[in-house]
C-alpha positions in Angstrom: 17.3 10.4 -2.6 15.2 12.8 -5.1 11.7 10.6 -4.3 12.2 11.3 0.0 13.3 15.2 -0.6 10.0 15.6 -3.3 7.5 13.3 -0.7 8.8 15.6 1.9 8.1 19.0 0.0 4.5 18.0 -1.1 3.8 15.9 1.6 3.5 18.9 4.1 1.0 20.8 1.5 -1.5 17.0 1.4 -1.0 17.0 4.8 -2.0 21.3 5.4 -5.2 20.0 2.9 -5.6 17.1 5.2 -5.7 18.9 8.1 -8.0 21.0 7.1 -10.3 18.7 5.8 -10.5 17.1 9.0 -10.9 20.1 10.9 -14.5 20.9 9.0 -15.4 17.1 8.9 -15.1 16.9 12.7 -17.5 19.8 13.4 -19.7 18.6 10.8 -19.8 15.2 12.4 -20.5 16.7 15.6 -23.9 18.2 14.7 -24.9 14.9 14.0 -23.9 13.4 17.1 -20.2 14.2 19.5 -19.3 10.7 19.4 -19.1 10.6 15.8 -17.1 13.8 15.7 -14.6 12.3 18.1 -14.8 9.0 16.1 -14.0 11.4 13.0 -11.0 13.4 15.5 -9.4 9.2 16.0 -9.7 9.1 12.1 -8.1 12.4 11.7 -5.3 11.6 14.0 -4.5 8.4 12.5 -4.5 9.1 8.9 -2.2 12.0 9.6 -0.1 9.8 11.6 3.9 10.5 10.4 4.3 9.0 6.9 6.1 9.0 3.6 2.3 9.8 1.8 4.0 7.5 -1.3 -0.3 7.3 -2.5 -0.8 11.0 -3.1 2.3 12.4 -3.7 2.7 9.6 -6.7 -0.8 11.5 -8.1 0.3 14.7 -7.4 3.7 14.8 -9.2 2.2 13.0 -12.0 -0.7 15.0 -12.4 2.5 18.0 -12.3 4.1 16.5 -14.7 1.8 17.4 -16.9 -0.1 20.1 -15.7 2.7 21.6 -14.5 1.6 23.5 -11.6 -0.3 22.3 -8.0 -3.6 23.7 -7.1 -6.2 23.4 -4.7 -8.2 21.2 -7.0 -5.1 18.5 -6.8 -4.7 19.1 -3.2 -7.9 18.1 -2.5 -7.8 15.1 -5.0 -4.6 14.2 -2.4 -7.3 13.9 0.1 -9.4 11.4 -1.2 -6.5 9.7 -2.3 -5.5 9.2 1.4 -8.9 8.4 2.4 -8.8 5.6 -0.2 -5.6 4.5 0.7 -6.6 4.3 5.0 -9.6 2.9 4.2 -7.6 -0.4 2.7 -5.3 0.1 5.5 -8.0 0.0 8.2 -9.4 -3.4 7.3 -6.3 -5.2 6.3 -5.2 -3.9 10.2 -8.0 -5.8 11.4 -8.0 -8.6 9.5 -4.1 -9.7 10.0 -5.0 -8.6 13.3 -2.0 -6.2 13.7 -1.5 -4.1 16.5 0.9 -1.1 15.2 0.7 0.9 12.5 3.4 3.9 12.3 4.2 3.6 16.3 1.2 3.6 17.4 -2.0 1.7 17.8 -4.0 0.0 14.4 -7.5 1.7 14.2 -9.0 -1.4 15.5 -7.5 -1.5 18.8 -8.7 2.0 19.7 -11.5 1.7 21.2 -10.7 -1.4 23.0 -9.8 -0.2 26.4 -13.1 2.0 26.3 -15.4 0.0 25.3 -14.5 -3.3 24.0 -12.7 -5.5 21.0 -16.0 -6.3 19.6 -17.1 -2.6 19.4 -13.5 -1.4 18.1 -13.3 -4.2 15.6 -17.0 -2.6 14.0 -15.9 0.6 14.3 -12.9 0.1 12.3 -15.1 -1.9 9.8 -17.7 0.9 9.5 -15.4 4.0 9.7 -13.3 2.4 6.5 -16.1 2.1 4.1 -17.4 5.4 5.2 -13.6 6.6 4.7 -14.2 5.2 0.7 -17.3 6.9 0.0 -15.6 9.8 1.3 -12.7 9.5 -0.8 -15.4 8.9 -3.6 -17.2 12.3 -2.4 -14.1 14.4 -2.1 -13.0 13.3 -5.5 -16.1 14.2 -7.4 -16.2 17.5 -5.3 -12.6 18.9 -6.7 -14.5 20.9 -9.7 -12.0 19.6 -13.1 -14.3 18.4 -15.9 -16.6 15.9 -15.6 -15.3 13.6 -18.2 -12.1 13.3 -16.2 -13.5 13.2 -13.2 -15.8 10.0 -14.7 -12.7 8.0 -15.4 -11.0 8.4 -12.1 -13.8 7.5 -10.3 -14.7 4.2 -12.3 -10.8 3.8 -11.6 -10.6 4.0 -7.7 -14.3 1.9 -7.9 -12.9 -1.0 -10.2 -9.7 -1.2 -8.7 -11.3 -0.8 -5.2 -13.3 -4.0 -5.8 -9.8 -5.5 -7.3 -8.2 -4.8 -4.0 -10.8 -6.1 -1.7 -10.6 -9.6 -3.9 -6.7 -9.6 -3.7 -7.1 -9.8 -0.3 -9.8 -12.6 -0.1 -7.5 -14.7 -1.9 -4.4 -13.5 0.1 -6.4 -15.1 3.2 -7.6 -18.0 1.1 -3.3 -18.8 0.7 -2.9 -19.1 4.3 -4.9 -22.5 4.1 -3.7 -23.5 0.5 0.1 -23.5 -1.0 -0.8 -21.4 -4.2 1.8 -21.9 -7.3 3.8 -18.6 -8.5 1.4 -18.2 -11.1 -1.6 -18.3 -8.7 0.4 -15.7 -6.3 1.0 -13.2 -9.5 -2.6 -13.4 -10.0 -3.3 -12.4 -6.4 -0.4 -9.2 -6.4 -2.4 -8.0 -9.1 -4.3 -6.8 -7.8 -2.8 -5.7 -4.6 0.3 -3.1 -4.2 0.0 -3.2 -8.5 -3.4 -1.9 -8.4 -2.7 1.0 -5.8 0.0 2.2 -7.7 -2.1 2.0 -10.9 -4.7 3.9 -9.1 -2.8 7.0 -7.7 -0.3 7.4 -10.8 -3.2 7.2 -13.5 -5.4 9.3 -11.3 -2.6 12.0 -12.0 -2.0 11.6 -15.2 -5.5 11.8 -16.3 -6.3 15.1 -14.3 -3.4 16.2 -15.7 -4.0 15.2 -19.4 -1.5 12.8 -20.4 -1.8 11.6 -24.1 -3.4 8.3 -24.4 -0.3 6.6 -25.2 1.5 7.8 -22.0 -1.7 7.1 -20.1 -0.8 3.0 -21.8 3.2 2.9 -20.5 1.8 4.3 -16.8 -0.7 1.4 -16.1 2.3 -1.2 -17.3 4.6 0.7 -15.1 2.8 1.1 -12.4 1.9 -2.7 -12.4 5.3 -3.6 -13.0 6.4 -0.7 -9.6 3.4 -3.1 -7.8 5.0 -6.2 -8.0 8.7 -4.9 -7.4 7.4 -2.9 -4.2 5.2 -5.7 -2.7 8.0 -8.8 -3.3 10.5 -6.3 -1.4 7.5 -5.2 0.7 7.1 -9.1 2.2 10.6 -9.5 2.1 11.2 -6.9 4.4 8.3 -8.1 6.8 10.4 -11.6 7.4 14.0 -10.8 7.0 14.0 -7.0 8.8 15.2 -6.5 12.4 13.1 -5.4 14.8 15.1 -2.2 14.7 14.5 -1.5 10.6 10.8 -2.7 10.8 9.7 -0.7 13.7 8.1 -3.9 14.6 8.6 -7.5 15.3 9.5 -9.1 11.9 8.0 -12.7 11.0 4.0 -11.1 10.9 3.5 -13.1 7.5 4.9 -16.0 9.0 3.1 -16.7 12.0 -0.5 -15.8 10.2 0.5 -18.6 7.2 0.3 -16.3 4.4 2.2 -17.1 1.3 4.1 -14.1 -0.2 6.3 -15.3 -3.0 9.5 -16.4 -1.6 7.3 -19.0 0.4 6.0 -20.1 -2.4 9.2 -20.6 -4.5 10.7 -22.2 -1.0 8.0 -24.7 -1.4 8.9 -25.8 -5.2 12.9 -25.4 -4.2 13.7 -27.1 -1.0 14.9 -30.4 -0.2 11.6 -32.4 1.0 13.0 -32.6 5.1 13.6 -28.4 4.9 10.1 -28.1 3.6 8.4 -29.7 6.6 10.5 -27.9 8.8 9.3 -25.1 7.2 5.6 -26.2 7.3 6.1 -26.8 10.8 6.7 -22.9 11.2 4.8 -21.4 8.6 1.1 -20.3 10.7 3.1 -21.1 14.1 1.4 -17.9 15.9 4.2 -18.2 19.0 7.0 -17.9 16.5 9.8 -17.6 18.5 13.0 -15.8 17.2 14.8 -19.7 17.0 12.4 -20.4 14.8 11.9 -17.4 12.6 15.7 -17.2 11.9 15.5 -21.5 11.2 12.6 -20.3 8.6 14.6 -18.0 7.1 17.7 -20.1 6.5 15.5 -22.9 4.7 14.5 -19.5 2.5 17.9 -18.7 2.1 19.3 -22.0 1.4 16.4 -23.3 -1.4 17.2 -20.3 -3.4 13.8 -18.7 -3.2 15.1 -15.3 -1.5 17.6 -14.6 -4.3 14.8 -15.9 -6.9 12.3 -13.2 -5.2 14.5 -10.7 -5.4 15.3 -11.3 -9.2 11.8 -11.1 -10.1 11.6 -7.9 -8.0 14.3 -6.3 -9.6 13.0 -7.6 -13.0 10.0 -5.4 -13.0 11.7 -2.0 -11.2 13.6 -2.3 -14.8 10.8 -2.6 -17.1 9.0 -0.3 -14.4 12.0 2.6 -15.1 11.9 1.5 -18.9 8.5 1.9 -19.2 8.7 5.5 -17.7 11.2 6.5 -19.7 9.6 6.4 -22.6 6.5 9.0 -21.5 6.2 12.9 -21.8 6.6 13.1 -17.9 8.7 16.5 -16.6 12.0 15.6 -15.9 10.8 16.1 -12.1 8.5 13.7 -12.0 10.3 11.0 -14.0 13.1 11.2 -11.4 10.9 11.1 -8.6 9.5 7.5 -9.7 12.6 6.3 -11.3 14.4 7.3 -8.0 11.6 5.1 -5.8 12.1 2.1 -8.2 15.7 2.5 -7.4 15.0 2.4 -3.8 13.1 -0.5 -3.8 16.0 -2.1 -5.7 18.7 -1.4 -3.7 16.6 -2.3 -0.4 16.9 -5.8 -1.6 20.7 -6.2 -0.7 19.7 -4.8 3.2 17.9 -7.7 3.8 19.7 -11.6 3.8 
């Protein structure tokens, strides 16, 4: 597809920045004391683990599709972008207490063997706000006018803030049943504010009119909500062998994403506390995972999840459509909504 040929292409020049950004942070680190240049070399290693770089190649092509070229002061934008983006993905690691991210270990469990859990857990706390201010840093640092540079940076700290909240009510579901109403609330401000984040970022660098600037927060909220329904979807109704990991996370740690929620309003009242019974079960065995997923697939909820999913990659595409985006870019993010679309039939 045109979005994994265009991540590819830019994808190795953020990662050549990232690279060597890491490379000058490390030795810098060092003078201050080795262990926090290794701790630094750990962080360098995981963020530039193998991945698709979805954050900062969505900023880069936008801010392309209207500056119409790539520099070194975008590149380096890309950097703080990923900074931003590992810093979320650093906490949220530690607090589903995951174990795997991209085939190898979460940050948190790092230092485990070494030291202890109780030392890697605070590393991993500590190193991911330091990895935001960072971002912050590298951000104001990339030299394009200061009036620009103002709005990104009340953008990454506003929806920073809307992000970290997200999440404390995303924790706060796994002890209440939230309505769909109270779970839009929570999305966003979750995958809807990250996309916000990176595509605005590049489309105000890049100076978009103010009226495109207007149809790219709607679409990017509207690629949010598509991407994290088929984002929990996936994370219950993969195989092992798609995932990369075992499926049935969201289950066992009780959270809610939506097509719990709708379960909960649609099935029969003996369904829903067999579901209850499974729902924050932390030995979920496969019997029970694939019995969950059956009173999902029999309320209607999966097929209503997926509707609503595919409702917003429309207006998402619609929305884009409409803007004074290069041809390029407009078919790189049409071609992702698309994607996320027609992932939805994989999983049943």
């Amino acid at each position: 597809m045109v979005w994994e040929k265009l991540l590819d292409q830019y994808g190795k020049l953020i990662d050549k920045r990232l690279d060597e950004f890491f490379s000058k942070l490390v030795e810098e680190k060092r003078t201050y004391h080795p262990f926090i240049g290794d701790l630094y070399s750990e962080v360098a290693k995981y963020v530039l683990r193998k991945g698709k770089r979805l954050a900062s190649c969505s900023t880069l092509l936008t801010y392309k599709g209207y500056a119409g070229e790539v520099g070194d002061q975008i590149l380096d934008i890309c950097v703080g972008v990923e900074l931003f983006r590992h810093s979320i993905l650093i906490h949220d690691d530690l607090v589903d207490q995951d174990e795997l991210r991209r085939g190898d270990k979460t940050f948190h469990k790092l230092f485990s063997k070494a030291y202890d859990d109780r030392f890697s857990e605070g590393a991993a706390i500590f190193i991911g706000n330091a990895m935001y201010a960072l971002g912050l840093q590298t951000i104001r640092g990339a030299n394009f006018p200061q009036e620009k540079t103002s709005k990104v940076l009340q953008l990454f700290e506003n929806d920073y803030r809307g992000v970290n909240e997200s999440q404390v009510l995303d924790l706060l579901f796994e002890f209440k049943s939230p309505d769909v109403e109270e779970w839009r609330t929570m999305a966003s401000r979750r995958a809807a504010v990250l996309f916000k984040t990176t595509i605005l970022t590049g489309a105000i660098l890049g100076g978009a009119p103010e009226q495109d600037i207007h149809l790219l927060e709607e679409a990017a909220a509207h690629i949010g909500y598509a991407f994290d329904i088929q984002d929990d979807i996936i994370d219950t109704f993969a195989s092992e062998e798609q995932y990369g990991r075992p499926p049935g996370g969201d289950l066992r740690h009780g959270k809610k994403p939506l097509y719990v929620v709708q379960t909960m309003k649609l099935a029969g009242e003996k369904e829903l506390e067999a579901l209850k019974g499974i729902v924050g079960k932390e030995s979920l065995t496969r019997e029970e995972l694939e019995a969950a997923r059956e009173v999902i697939r029999k309320s209607g909820a999966l097929g209503a999840a997926k509707d609503e999913s595919r409702r917003h990659a429309k207006a998402a595409k619609e929305l884009i459509a409409r803007t004074s985006l290069s041809d390029e870019t407009k078919e790189f993010l049409s071609s992702f909504i698309t994607y996320v679309e027609q992932s939805l039939d994989w999983y049943k």
